[in-house]
RODREN-663545 format. One record per residue (C-alpha): x, y, z negated. Coordinates in nm, 2 decimals. Each point is the difference from the previous one (the first is absolute). Example, Ala and Ser with C-alpha at 12.3 -4.5 7.8 and 13.67 -1.06 7.14 Angstrom:
MARDREN     px     py     pz
MARDREN   1.23  -0.45  -0.78
MARDREN   0.14   0.34   0.07
END
This chain:
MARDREN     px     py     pz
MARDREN  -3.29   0.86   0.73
MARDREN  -0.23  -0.08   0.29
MARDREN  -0.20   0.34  -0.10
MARDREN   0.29   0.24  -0.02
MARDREN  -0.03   0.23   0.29
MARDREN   0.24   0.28  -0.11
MARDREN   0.31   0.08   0.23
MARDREN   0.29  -0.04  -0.28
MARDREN   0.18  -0.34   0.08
MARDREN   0.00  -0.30  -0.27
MARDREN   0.23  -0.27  -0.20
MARDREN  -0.14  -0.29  -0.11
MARDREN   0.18  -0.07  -0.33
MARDREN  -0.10  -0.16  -0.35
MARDREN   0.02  -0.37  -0.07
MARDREN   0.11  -0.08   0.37
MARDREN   0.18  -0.35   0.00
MARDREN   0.09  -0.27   0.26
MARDREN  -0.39  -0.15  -0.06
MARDREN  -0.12   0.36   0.13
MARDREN   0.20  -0.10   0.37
MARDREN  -0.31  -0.16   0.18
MARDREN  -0.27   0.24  -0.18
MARDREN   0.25   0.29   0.17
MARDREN   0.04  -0.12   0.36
MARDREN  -0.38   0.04  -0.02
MARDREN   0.00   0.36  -0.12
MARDREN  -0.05   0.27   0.26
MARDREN  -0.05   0.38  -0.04
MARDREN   0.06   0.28   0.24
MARDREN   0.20   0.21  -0.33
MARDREN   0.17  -0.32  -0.17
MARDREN   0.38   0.11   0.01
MARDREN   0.15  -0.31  -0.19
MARDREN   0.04  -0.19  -0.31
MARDREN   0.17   0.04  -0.33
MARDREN   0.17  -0.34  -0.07
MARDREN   0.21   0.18  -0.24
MARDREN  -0.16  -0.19  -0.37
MARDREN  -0.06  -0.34   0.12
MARDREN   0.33  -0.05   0.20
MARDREN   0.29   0.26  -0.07
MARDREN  -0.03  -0.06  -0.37
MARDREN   0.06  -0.40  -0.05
MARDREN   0.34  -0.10   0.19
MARDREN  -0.14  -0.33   0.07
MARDREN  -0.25   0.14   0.27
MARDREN   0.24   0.19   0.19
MARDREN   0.10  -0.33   0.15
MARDREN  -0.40  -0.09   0.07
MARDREN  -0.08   0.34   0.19
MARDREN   0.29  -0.04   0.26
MARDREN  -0.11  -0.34   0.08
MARDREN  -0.30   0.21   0.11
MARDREN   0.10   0.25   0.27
MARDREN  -0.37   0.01   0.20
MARDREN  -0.19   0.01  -0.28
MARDREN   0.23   0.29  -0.22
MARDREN   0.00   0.17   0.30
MARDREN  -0.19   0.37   0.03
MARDREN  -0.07  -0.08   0.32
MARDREN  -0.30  -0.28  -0.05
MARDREN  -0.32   0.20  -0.04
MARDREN   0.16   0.32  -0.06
END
């Protein structure tokens, strides 16, 4: 992603987990709009508990 220079904002999405959480809050990119949590965390009940003990690091707001 470091080489994409086009103007259309980005998600980050596919095989994004709670192991991805430090590699993240060292991502940076002037079009990076978010991340798509959606198939690692909406879809096993058990994580819902693990992502709001998390607040910082699910937040949009670190690198984006």
């Amino acid at each position: 992603m470091d080489k994409y220079e086009g103007q259309t904002p980005f998600l980050l999405s596919g095989g994004i987990s709670m192991e991805s959480i430090e590699t993240l809050k060292e991502f940076t990119h002037p079009r990076w709009a978010g991340i798509d949590i959606n198939s690692r965390f909406e879809a096993v009940v058990p994580l819902i508990g693990k992502r709001s003990q998390h607040p910082y690091e699910m937040s949009l707001g670190f690198g984006c």
